[in-house]
C-alpha positions as CSV (number, residue, x, y, z in Angstrom):
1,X,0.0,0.0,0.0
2,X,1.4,3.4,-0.9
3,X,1.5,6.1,1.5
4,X,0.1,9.1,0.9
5,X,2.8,11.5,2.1
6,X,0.3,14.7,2.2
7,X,-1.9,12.9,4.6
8,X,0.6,11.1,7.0
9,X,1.5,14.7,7.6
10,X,-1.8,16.4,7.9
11,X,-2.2,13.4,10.7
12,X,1.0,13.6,12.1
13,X,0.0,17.8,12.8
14,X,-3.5,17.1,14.4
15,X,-1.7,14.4,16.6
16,X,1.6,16.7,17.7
17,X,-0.9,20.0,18.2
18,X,-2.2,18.1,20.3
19,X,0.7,15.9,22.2
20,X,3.6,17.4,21.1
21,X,5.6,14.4,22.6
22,X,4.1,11.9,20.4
23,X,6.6,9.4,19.4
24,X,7.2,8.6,16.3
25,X,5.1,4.6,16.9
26,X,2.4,6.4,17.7
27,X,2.3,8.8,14.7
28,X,2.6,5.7,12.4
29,X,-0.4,4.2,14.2
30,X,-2.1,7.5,13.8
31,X,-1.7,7.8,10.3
32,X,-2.6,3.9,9.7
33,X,1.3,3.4,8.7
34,X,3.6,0.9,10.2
35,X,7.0,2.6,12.0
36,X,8.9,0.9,9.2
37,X,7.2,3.0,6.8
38,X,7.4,6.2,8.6
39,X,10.8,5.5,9.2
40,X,11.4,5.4,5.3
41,X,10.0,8.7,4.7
42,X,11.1,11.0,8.1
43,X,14.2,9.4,9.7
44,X,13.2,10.6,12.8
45,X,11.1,13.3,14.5
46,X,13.2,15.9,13.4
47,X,13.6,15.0,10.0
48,X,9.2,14.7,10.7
49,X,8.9,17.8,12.2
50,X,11.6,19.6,9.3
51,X,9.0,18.2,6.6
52,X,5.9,19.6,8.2
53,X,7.2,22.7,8.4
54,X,8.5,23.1,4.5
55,X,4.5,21.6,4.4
56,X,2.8,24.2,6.2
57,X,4.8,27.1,4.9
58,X,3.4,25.7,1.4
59,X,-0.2,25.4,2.4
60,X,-0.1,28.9,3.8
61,X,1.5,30.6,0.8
62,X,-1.5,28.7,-1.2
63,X,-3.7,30.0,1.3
64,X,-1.9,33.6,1.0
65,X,-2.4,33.4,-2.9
66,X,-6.2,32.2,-2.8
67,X,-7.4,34.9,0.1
68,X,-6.1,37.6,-3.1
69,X,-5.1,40.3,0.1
70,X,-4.6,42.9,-2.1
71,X,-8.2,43.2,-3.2
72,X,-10.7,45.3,-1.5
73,X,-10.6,46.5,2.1
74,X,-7.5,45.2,4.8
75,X,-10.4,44.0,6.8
76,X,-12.1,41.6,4.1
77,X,-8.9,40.5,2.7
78,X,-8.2,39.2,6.5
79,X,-11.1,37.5,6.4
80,X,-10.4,35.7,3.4
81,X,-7.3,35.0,4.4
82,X,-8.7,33.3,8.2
83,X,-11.1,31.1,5.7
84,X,-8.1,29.9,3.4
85,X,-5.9,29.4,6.5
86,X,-8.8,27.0,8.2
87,X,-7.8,23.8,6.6
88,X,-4.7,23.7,7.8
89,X,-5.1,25.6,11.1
90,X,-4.1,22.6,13.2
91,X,-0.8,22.5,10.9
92,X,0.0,25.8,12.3
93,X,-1.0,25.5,15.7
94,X,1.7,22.8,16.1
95,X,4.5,24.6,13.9
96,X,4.1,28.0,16.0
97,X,4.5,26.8,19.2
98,X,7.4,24.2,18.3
99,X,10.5,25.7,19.5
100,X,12.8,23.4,17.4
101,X,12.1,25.7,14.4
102,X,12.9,29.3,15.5
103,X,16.2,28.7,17.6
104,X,19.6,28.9,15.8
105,X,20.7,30.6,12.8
106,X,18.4,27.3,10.2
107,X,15.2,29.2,10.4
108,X,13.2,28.5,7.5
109,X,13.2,31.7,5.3
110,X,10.0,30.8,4.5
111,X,8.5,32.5,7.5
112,X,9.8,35.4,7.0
113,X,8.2,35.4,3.2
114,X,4.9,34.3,5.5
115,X,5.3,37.3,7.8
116,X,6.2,40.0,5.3
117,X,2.8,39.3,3.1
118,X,0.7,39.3,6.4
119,X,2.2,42.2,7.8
120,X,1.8,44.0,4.4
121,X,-1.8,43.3,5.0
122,X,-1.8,45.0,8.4
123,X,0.3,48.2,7.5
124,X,-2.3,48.7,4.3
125,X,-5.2,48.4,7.2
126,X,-3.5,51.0,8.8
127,X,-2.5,52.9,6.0
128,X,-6.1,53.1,4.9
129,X,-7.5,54.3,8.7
130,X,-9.3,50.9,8.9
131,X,-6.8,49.1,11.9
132,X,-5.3,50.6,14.3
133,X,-1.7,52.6,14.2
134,X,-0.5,51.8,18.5
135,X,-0.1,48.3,17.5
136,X,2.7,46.9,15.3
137,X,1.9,45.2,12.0
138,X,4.3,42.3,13.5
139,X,2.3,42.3,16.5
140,X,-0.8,41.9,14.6
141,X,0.7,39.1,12.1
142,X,1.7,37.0,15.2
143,X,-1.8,37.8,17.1
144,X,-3.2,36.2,14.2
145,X,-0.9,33.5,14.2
146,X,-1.8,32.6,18.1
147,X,-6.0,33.3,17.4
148,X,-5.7,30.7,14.5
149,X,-3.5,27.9,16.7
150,X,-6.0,28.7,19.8
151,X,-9.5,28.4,17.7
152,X,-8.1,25.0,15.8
153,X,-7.1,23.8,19.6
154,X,-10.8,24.6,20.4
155,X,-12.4,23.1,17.4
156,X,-9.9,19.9,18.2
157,X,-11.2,19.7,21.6
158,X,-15.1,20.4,21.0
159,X,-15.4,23.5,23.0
160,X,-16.1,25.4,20.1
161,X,-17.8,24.2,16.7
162,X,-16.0,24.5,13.4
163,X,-18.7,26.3,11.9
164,X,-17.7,29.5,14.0
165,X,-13.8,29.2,13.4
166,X,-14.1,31.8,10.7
167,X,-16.3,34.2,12.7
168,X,-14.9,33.8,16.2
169,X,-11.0,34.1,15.2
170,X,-12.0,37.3,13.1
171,X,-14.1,39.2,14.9
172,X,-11.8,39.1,18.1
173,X,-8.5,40.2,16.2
174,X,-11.0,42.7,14.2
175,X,-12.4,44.1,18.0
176,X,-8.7,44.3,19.0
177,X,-7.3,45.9,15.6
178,X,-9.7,48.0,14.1
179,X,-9.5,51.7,15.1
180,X,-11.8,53.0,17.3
181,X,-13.7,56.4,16.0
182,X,-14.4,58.7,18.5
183,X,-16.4,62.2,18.2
């Protein structure tokens, strides 16, 4: 039976987001693999954890490239983007919080691609009057990040229903960004 490479590491992401100490046996059995096979493909949790990374920065460039964030307001782009970025939110809650990938001088350079075209979105938000300026368009990018990881951690564990990912995760970084008009 052939693996399917794509899902072994969609599984292997629910299954660390959730137990980041996970060995590699129970991965396999996760995915419906034997260890033999996993073995064959990621020779060991680093070399696992070094392919879902080069994975999720893919599926979130895709999802940059479909949510078109240079069309229309900075506020509707995000939204588009939060719905593009659903699939694989679980993918993302694991990579942010694993440590492994953002110590030393062998980041991924693919993050900071990642960061730039989210922050871009931010700083035109701003630009336009439509976020606000007191908070950074770094700060924003990574409040994102953290709302995306915590909402597929809810979904994951049932206390909140997938149908409100989209809403929930947008409407608090959109009651905490947007810029409040006074008269």
């Amino acid at each position: 039976m052939a693996m399917d490479r794509e899902q072994v590491l969609r599984t292997a992401a629910a299954l660390l987001s959730r137990k980041s100490t996970a060995t590699m046996d129970e991965v396999a059995r996760a995915a419906g693999i034997g260890r033999a096979t996993l073995h064959r493909h990621f020779a060991g949790r680093d070399a696992l954890v070094r392919a879902l990374e080069a994975f999720g920065i893919q599926e979130f460039e895709a999802a940059l490239d479909r949510a078109r964030l240079d069309e229309g307001d900075a506020s509707e782009g995000l939204r588009r983007l939060i719905a593009e970025m659903e699939p694989a939110a679980d993918l993302l809650a694991f990579l942010v919080t694993e440590n492994q990938l953002f110590e030393g001088d062998q980041v991924n350079e693919g993050w900071s691609r990642l960061d730039a075209r989210v922050s871009a979105l931010f700083r035109r938000g701003q630009e336009r009057g439509e976020f606000r300026i007191d908070l950074t368009p770094a700060w924003l990018t990574e409040a994102l990040y953290a709302l995306i990881g915590s909402c597929a951690w809810a979904v994951m564990d049932g206390r909140v229903a997938k149908k409100d990912f989209q809403y929930m995760t947008a409407e608090l970084l959109l009651g905490g960004a947007r810029r409040s008009v006074t008269t």
